[in-house]
N, C-alpha and C positions, 0 to 999 in steps of 0.2 A: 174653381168655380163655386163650390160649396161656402168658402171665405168670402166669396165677392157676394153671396145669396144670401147668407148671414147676415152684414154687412149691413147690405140693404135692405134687407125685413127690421132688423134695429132702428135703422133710420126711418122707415116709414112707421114704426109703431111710436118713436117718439114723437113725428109729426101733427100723428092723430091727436095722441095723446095734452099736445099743446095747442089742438087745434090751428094747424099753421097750413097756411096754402102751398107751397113752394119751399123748397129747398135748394140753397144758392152754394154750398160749402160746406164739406164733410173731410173733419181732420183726422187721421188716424195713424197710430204708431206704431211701428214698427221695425221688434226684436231683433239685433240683431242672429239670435240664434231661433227665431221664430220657424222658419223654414221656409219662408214665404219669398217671390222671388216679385218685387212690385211691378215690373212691368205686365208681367203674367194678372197680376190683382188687376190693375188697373185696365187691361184687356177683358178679361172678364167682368168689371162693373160694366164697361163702356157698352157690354152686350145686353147687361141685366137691367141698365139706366131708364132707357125707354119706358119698359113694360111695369118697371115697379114706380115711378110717376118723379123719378129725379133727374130727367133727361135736364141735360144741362146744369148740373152741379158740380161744379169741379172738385174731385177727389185730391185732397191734400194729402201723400204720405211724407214720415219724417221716419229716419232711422233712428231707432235706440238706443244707446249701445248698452253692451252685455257688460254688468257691474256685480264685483262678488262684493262680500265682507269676508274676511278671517275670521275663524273663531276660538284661532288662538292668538293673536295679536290684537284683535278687534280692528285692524286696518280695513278701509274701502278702497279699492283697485279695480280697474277696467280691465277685463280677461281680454287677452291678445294671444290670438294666434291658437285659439283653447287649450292654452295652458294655466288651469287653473289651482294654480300654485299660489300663495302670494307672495310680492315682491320684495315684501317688507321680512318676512320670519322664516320664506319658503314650506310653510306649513300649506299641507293639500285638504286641509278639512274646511272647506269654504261653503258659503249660504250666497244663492244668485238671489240678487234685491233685484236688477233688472235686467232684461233685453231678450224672454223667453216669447212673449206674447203680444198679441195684435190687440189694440186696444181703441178703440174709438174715444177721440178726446175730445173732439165737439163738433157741434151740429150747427150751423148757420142759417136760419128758414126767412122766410118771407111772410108776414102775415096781411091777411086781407088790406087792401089798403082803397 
């Protein structure tokens, strides 16, 4: 609930902020090792919608996936199954570039018309 409240305080502060009437689409990503389970998110905006003024916006999630680098090969590899080894040198000292976090990618509004 706290992620779906977040979420949408974002969204309404950009709204203001562009002075936009409506909000039609809200895209957001999400890690695969984020922790977040989407139906559960998307249950909890569906409660938060109404009252924070996006009722009727359809919530786009897209999953991330979890992307290391090597830092002793310099290889980029997709962690599966979290084993974060790499594929390429099997060296275990790796740097996650992506799929830890929730990230809002875009906002879709409606302005006065």
């Amino acid at each position: 609930m706290s992620l779906a409240r977040a979420l949408v305080q974002q969204v309404q502060r950009l709204r203001r902020a562009h002075g936009m009437v409506r909000v039609v689409s809200i895209d957001v990503g999400v890690g695969e090792l984020a922790g977040v389970e989407a139906e559960l998110l998307r249950s909890a905006y569906a409660l938060l919608a109404p009252a924070a003024g996006t009722e009727g916006a359809l919530l786009h999630l897209t999953e991330v996936p979890l992307l290391a680098r090597c830092r002793a090969c310099g290889g980029t590899f997709r962690v599966e199954r979290f084993r974060f080894a790499c594929p390429a040198c099997a060296a275990g000292d790796v740097a996650v570039l992506q799929g830890e976090s929730v990230i809002l990618q875009s906002v879709t509004f409606e302005a006065e018309g």
